[in-house]
C-alpha positions in Angstrom: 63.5 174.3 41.9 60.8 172.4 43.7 58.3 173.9 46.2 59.5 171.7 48.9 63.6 172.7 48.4 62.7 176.4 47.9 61.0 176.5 51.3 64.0 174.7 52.8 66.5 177.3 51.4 64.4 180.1 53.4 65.8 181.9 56.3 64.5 180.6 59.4 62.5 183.8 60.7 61.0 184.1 63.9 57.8 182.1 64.6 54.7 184.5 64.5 53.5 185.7 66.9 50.4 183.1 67.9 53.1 180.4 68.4 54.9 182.1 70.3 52.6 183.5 72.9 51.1 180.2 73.0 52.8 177.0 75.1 56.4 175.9 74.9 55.5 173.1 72.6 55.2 175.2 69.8 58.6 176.5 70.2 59.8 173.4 69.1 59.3 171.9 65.6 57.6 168.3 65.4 59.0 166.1 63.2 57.3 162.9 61.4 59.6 159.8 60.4 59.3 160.9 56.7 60.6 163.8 57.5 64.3 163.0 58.8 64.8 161.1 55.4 63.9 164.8 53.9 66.3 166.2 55.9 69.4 163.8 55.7 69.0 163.9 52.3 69.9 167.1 52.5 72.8 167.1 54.6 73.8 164.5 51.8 77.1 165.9 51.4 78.3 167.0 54.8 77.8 163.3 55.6 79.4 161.8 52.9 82.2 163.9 53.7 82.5 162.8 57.3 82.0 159.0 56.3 84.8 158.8 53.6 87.1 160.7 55.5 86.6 158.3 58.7 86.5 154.9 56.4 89.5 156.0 54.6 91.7 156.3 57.9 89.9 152.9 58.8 90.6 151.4 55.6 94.5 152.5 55.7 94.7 151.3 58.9 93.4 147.9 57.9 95.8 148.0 55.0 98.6 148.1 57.3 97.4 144.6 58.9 99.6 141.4 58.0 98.3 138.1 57.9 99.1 136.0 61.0 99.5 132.3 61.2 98.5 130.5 64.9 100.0 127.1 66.0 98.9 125.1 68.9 99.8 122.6 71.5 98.3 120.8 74.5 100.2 118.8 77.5 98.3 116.6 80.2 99.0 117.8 83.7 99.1 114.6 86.3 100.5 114.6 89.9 104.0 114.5 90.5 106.7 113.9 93.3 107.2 117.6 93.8 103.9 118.5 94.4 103.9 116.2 97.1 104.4 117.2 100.9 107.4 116.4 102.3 108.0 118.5 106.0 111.7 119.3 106.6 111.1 117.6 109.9 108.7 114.9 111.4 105.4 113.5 109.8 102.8 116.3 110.1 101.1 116.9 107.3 103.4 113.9 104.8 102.3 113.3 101.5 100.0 116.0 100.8 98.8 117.2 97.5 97.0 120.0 96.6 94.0 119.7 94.0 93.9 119.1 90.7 92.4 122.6 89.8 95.4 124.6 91.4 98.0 122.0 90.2 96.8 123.2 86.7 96.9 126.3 87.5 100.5 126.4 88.7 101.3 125.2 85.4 99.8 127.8 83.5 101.4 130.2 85.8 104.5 128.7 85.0 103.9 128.9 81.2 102.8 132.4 80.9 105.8 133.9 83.0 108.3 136.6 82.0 111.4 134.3 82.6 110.0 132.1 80.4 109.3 133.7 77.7 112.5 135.4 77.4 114.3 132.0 77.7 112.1 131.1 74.7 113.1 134.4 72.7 116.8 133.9 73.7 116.8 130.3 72.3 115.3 130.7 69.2 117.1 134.3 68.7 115.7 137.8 68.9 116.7 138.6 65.5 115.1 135.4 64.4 111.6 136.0 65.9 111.6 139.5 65.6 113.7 141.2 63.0 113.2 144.3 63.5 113.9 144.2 67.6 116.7 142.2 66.6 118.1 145.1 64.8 117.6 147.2 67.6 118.7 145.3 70.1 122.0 144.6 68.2 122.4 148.3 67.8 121.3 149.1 71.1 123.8 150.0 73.8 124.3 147.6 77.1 121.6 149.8 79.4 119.4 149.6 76.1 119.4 146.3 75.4 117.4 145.4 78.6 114.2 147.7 77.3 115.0 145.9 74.0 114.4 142.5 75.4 111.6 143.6 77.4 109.6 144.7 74.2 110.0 141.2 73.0 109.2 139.3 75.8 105.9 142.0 75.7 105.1 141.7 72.7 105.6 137.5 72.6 102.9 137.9 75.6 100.4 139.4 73.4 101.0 136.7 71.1 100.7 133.5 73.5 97.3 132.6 75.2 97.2 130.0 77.8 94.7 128.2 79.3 92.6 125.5 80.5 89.1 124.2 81.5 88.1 123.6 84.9 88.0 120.2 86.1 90.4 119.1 83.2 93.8 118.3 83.6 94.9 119.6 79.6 96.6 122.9 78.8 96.8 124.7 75.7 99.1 127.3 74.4 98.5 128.9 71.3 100.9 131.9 69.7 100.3 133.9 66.8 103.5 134.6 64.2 103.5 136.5 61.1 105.5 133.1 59.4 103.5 129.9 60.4 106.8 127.7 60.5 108.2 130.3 63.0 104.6 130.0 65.2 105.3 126.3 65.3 108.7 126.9 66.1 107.9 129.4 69.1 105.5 126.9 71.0 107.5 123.9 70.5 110.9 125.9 72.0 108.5 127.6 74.8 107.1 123.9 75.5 110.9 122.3 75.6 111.9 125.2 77.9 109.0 124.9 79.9 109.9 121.3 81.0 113.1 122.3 81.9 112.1 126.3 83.3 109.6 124.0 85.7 112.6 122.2 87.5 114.1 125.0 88.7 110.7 126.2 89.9 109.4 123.8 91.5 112.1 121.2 92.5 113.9 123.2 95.4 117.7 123.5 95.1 119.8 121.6 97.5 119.8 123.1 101.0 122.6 123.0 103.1 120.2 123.5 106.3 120.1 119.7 106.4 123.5 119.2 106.3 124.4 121.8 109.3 121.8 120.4 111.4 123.0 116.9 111.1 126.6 117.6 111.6 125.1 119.7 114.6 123.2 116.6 116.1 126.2 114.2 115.2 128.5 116.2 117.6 126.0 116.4 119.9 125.1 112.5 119.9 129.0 112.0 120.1 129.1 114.0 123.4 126.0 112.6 124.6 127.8 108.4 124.0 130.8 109.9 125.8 128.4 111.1 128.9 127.0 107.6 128.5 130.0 105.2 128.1 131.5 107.5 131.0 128.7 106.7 132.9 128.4 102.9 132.3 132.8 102.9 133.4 132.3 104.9 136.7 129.4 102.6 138.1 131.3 99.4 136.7 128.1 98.7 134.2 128.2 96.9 130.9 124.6 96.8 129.6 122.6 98.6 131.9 119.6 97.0 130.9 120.7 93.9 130.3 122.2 93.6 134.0 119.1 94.4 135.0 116.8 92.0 133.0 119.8 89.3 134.4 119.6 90.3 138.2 115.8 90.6 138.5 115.9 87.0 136.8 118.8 85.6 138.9 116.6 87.2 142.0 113.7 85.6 140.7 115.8 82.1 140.0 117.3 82.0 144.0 113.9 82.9 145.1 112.5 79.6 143.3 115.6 77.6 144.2 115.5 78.9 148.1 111.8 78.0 148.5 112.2 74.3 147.3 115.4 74.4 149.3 113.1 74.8 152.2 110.7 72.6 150.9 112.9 69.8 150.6 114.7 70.9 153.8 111.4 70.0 155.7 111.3 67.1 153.8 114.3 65.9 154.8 114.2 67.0 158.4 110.8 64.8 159.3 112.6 62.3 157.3 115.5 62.3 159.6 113.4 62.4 162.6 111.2 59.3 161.6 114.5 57.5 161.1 116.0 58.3 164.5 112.7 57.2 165.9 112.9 53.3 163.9 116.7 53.7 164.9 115.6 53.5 168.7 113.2 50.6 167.7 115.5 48.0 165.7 118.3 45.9 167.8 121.8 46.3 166.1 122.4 42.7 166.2 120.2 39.9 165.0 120.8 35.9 165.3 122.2 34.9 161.5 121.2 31.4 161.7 120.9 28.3 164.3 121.8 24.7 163.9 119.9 21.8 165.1 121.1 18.8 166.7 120.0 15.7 164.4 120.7 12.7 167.0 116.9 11.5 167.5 116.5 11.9 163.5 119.3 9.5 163.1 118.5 7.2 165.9 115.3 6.8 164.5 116.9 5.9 161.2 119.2 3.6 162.5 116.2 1.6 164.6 114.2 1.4 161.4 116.8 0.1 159.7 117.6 -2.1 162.0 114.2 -3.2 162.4 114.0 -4.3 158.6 117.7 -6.3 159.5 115.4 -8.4 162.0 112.5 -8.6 159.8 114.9 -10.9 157.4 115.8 -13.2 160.5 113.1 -13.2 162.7 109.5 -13.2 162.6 107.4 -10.2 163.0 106.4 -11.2 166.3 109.6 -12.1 167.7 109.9 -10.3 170.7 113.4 -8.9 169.3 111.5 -7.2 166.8 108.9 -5.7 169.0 111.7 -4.5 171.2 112.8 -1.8 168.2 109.8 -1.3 167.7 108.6 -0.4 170.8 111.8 1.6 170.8 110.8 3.3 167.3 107.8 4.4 168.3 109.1 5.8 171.8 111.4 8.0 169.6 108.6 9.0 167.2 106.2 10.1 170.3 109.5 12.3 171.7 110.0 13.8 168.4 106.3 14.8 168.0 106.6 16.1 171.4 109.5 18.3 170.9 111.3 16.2 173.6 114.4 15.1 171.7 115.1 18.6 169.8 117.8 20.4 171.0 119.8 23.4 169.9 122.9 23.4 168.1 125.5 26.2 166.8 124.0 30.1 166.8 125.8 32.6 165.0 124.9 36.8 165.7 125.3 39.0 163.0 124.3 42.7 162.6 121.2 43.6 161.6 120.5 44.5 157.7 117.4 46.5 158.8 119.2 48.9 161.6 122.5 48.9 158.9 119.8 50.5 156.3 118.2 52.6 159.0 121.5 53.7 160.2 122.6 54.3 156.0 119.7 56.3 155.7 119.8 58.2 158.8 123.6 59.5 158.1 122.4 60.3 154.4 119.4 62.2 155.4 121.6 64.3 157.9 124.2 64.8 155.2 121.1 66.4 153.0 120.1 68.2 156.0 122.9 70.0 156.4 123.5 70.8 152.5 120.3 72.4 152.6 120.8 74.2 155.1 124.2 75.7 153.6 122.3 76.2 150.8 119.7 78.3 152.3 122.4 80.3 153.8 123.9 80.7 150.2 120.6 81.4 148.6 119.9 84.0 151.0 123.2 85.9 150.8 123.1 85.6 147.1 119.6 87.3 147.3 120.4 90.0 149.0 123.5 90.6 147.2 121.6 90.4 143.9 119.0 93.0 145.2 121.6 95.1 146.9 122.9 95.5 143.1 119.3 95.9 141.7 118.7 98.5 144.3 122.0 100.2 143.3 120.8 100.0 139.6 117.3 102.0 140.4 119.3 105.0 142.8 121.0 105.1 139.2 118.9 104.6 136.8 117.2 108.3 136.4 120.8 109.1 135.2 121.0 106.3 132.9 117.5 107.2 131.3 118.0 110.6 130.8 121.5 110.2 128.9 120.3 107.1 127.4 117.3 109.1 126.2 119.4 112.0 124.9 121.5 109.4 122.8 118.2 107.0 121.5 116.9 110.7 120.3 119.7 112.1 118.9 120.4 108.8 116.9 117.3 109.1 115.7 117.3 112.4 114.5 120.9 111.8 112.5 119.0 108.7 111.1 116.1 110.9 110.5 117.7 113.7 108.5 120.3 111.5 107.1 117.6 109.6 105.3 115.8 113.1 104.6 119.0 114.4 103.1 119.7 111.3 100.8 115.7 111.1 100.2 115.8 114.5 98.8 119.4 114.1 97.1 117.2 111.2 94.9 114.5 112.8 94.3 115.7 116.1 93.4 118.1 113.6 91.0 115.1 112.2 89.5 113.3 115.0 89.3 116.1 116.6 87.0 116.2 113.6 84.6 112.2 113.6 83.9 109.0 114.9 83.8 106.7 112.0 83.7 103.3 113.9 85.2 103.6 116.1 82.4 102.9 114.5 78.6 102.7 116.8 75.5 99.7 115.4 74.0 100.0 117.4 70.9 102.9 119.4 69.5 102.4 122.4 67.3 102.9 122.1 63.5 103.2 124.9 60.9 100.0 126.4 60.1 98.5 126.6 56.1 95.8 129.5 56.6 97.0 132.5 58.1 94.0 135.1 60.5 94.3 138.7 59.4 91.8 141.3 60.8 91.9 143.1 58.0 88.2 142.0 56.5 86.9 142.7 60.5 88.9 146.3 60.6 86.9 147.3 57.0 83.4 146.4 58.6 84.3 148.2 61.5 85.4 151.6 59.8 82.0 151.5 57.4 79.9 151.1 60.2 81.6 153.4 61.8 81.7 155.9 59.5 78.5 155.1 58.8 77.2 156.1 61.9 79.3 159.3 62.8 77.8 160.8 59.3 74.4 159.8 60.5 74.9 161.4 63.7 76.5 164.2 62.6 73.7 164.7 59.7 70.9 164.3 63.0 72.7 167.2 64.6 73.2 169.5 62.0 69.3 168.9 61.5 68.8 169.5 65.5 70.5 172.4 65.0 69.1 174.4 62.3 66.7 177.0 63.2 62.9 177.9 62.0 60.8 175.1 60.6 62.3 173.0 58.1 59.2 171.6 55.8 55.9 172.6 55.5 54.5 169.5 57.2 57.0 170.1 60.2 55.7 173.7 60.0 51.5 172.8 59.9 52.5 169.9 63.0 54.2 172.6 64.8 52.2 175.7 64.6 48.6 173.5 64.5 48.2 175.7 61.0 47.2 174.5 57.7 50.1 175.9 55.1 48.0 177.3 52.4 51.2 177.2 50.0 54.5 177.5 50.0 56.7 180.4 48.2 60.0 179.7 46.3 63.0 182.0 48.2 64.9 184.1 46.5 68.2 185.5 47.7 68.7 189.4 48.1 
């Protein structure tokens, strides 16, 4: 035995008595770094002890692993009709979407539920995805079978991850089976349940609210037309509106019609006066024509032609001949002078100008007095009209307020019939696809399985590893006295002169 191991296997006496009296220091033993290698060294086998029995459970447990084989998928996530705002009632608010972030995220929510998982599990078969569950579950009675179920739909929990990035519209699903064909099999059934599980979420089932309150507003829009057609009988109206478009434009029309009555009435009046007045100035009768008496014309005639008779018997200067001529030109100087006209035959006539006059006189009176009836007629006809009109404003509060009522309530039956049949079609469409959500990759069977097996190992020999080292540190800690001779010349400031082997009583 070595100096250094038969000082370690002395009893740990008390310290003298120097160190002891001295300062608390050298109660306590100082240790150098070569030291603790000393030491564990010799706590070799308490050690080894605690590090195979913790790396054996380790190991076993590892053992116990089983390979597992992953399968993945991805779908694109787009906006669709039923994330889209549609208010039961009225416009606030249509046609808004919320953002892309928490449509993603509705998704996932969607893919990692309970009800969905359990629909998955249900379609591929309990005892097909978990044998052993399925065993229980088949022996299980009714009230057990729930817990049964439950386990599975756990334990396919701890098997699924689902996520996504921000900002990016792809999510992935990734499970974890003991076959790889089964893996495969799990995320393609969760991913064809999905599409249909997401209907049922988020398109809302038909609602008979919208149907009550239609067939509420229909009987009250058919009490409200029998209020107004009741109305329109007892006042004798057709088209209330219309009647009143047609008398303020037949008011408008007499109006027009009476003031170029008057006009033209005026007109007519000085027109009538002026004739009265040329009446007064224009003789009935008027001389037609007058004859002349032609005696001195013809005597003339005859003395010139007589003349010429002498002219072929006697000489110009025959005193026969200067007789008619004397006589012609006697005549001539009378007719020059007017003294041989005189009248003949007159005939009187009535006068053209006072027949026109007269004409136009009677017609212009005959206008007169049709104007005048007319203006008499427009003016009844006016006030008639606007007796009516007025009539029409004492009652027309009445008739806007029940017309009101009706124009309202046909426009909310319009409203939520088109609401009804708008959400009948979409809700229809909705069932029949899922275009804002594409698989972009389905999952395929899996050729390298993940075991943590290798992982478990490393873990239990560095753990082990480490509980023997800490236990060795603390069963050095522990020990009383000084442990080497170097710890003992540190701790008591001594030289050790030499060291003695120990020998047992």
């Amino acid at each position: 035995m070595s100096t250094q191991s038969a000082w370690s296997t002395l009893p740990h006496d008390p310290l003298p008595g120097r160190a002891m009296a001295g300062s608390g220091w050298a109660s306590r033993p100082r240790y150098a770094p070569s030291d603790f290698i000393t030491l564990l060294w010799r706590e070799r086998w308490l050690m080894l002890v605690i590090f195979l029995v913790i790396f054996g459970v380790g190991a076993a447990f590892a053992l116990t692993l089983k390979k597992s084989y992953p399968a993945s998928a991805s779908i694109l996530v787009q906006l669709g009709q039923e994330y889209v705002y549609e208010p039961r009632a009225g416009d606030a608010a249509r046609g808004a979407v919320p953002e892309n972030d928490s449509l993603v995220q509705s998704e996932v929510e969607i893919l990692i539920s309970a009800q969905l998982r359990e629909r998955t599990i249900r379609r591929i078969g309990l005892e097909v995805l978990y044998p052993t569950l399925g065993e229980k579950y088949a022996a299980a009675p009714p009230a057990g079978k729930a817990q049964v179920m439950a386990k599975a739909v756990e334990d396919f929990g701890k098997n699924l991850t689902v996520g996504s990035a921000p900002d990016n519209p792809v999510v992935r699903i990734g499970f974890e089976h003991e076959s790889g064909e089964m893996a495969a099999r799990a995320v393609n059934t969760l991913l064809e349940e999905y599409l249909i599980y997401r209907r049922t979420v988020l398109i809302q089932p038909s609602s008979p609210v919208l149907e009550r309150q239609r067939v509420l507003f229909e009987d009250q829009l058919a009490q409200a037309d029998t209020a107004y057609q009741g109305f329109l009988t007892t006042n004798d109206i057709g088209d209330f509106n219309a009647q009143k478009t047609a008398l303020t434009g037949l008011i408008g029309q007499i109006e027009t019609q009476r003031q170029m009555a008057e006009v033209t009435l005026q007109d007519r009046q000085a027109r009538l006066a002026t004739l009265e007045a040329q009446l007064a100035q224009v003789a009935p009768e008027i001389g037609l024509f007058r004859d002349i008496d032609p005696a001195a014309a013809t005597r003339l005639a005859a003395l010139r032609l007589q003349r010429e008779e002498m002219l072929s018997r006697y000489l110009p200067t025959a005193q026969p001949v200067r007789d008619v001529e004397a006589q012609i030109v006697q005549l001539e100087a009378g007719m020059n002078t007017g003294r041989t006209q005189t009248d003949g035959a007159r005939r009187i006539g009535v006068n053209p100008v006072h027949q026109t006059l007269q004409t136009d006189r009677i017609q212009t009176a005959a206008e007169v007095a049709a104007l005048q009836q007319s203006l008499a007629a427009y003016t009844r006809q006016a006030q008639q009209a606007t007796d009516q009109l007025q009539r029409l404003a004492i009652i027309e509060p009445q008739f806007q307020a029940l017309s009101m009522d009706r124009d309202v309530l046909q426009s909310s039956v319009r409203d939520f019939t088109v609401k009804e049949r708008q959400d009948d079609a979409a809700r229809q469409i909705a069932s029949e696809t899922n275009d804002n959500i594409r698989i972009v990759d389905r999952a395929v069977p899996a050729t390298r399985g993940d075991s943590l097996r290798k992982p478990v190992f490393a873990l239990a020999f560095l753990f082990g590893a480490f509980s023997a080292l800490c236990a060795g540190l603390i069963r050095v800690f522990l020990r009383p006295g000084l442990p080497t001779p170097a710890s003992a010349s540190r701790t008591l400031d001594m030289p050790v002169l030499g060291v003695a082997a120990y020998k047992g009583r």
